[in-house]
C-alpha atoms as a printed R data frame, in Angstrom:
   type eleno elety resid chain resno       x        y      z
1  ATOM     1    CA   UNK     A     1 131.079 -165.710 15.428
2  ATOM     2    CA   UNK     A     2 130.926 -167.210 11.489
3  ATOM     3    CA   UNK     A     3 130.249 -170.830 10.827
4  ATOM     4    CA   UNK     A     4 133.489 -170.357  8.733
5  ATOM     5    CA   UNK     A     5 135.523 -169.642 11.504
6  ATOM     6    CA   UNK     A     6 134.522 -172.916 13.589
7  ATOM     7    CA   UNK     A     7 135.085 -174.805 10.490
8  ATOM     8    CA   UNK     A     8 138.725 -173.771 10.084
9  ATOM     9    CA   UNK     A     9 139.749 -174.316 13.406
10 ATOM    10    CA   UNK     A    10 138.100 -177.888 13.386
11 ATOM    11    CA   UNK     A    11 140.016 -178.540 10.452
12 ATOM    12    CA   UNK     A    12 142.947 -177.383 12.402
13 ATOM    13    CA   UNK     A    13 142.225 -179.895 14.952
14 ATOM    14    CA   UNK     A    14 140.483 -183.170 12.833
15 ATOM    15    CA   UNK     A    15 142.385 -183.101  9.644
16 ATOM    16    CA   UNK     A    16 140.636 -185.912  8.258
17 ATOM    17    CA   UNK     A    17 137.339 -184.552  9.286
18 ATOM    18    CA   UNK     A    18 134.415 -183.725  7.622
19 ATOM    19    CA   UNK     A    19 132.502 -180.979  9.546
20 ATOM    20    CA   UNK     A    20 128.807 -179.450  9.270
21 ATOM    21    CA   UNK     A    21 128.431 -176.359 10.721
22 ATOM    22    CA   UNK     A    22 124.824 -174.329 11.501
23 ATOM    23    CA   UNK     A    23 123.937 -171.716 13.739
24 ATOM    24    CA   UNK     A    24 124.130 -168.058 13.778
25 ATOM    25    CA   UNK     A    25 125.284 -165.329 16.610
26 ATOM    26    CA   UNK     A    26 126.861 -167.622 19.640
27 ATOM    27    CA   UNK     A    27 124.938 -170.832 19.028
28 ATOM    28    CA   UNK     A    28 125.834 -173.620 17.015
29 ATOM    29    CA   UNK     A    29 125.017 -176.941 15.998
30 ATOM    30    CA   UNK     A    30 128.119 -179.339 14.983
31 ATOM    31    CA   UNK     A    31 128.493 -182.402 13.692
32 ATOM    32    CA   UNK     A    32 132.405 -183.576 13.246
33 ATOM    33    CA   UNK     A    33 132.858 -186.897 11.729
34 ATOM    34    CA   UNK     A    34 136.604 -188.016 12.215
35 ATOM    35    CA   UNK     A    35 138.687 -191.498 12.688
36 ATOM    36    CA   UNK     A    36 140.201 -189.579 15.580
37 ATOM    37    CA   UNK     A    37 136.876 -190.509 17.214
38 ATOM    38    CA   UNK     A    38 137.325 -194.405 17.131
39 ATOM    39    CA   UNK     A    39 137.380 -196.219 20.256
40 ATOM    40    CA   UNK     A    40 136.300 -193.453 22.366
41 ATOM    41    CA   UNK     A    41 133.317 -193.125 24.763
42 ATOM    42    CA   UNK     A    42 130.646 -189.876 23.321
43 ATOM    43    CA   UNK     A    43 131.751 -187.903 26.215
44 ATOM    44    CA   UNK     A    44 135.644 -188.028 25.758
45 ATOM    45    CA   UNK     A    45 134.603 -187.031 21.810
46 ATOM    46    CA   UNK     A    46 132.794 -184.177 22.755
47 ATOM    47    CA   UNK     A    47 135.730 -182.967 25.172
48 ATOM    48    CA   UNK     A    48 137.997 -183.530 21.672
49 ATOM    49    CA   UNK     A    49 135.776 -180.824 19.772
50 ATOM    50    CA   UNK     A    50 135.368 -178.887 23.009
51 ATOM    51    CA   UNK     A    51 139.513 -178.389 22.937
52 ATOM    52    CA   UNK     A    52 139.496 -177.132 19.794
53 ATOM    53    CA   UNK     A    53 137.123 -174.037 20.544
54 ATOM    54    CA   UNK     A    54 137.185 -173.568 24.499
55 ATOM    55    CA   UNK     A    55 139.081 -169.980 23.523
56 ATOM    56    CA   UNK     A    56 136.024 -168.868 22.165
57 ATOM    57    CA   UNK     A    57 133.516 -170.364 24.897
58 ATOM    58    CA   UNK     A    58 135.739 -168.867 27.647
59 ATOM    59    CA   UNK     A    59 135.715 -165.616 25.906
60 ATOM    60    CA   UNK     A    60 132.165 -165.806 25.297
61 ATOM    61    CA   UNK     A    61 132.336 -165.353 21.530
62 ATOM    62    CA   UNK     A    62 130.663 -169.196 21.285
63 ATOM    63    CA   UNK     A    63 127.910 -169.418 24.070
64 ATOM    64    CA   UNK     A    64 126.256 -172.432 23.175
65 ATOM    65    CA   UNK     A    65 127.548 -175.663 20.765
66 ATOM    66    CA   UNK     A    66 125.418 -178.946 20.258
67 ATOM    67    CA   UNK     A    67 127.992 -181.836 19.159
68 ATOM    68    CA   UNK     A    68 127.540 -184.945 17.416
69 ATOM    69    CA   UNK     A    69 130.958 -186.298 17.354
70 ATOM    70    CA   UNK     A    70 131.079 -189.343 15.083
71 ATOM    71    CA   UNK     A    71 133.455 -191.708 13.370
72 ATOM    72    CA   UNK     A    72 133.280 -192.218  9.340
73 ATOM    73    CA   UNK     A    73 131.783 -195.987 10.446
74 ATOM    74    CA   UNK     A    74 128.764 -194.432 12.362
75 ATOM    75    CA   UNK     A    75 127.712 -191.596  9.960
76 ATOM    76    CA   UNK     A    76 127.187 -193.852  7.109
C-alpha cells in the first residue's frame, strides 16, 4: 500500500478535501480535513473515511489507519 493510493481514493470520496497522508507498509496516519465533516459527531467522521477504504482493510492491504477527521473551521 502507497500513501498515493489512499490519497486518490480520499479525493474520490471528499472532493473538497485536503488530505495528509504518512505511513509506510499497512499502517497509516490520516488526517482529512473536509466541510463534509460539519455537524457530525468524531465517530460518524471516522466511519466517513473508513467507507472510503474498508476494501483495502477487509482485504488486508491497509491493517492499521489513525484518523483525524476535521472540518476546514477546526484545522485552522
Amino acid at each position: 500500500m502507497q500513501s498515493e493510493q489512499i490519497l486518490a481514493r480520499l479525493g474520490e470520496h471528499f472532493a473538497d478535501g485536503v488530505f495528509t497522508v504518512t505511513g509506510e507498509g499497512n499502517h497509516f496516519d490520516v488526517q482529512v480535513v473536509s466541510e463534509a465533516f460539519a455537524g457530525l459527531r468524531p465517530v460518524r467522521r471516522q466511519q466517513l473515511v473508513y467507507a472510503a477504504v474498508n476494501d483495502w482493510i477487509k482485504d488486508g492491504s491497509l491493517h492499521a489507519i489513525n484518523i483525524k477527521a476535521l472540518t476546514p473551521a477546526e484545522a485552522q
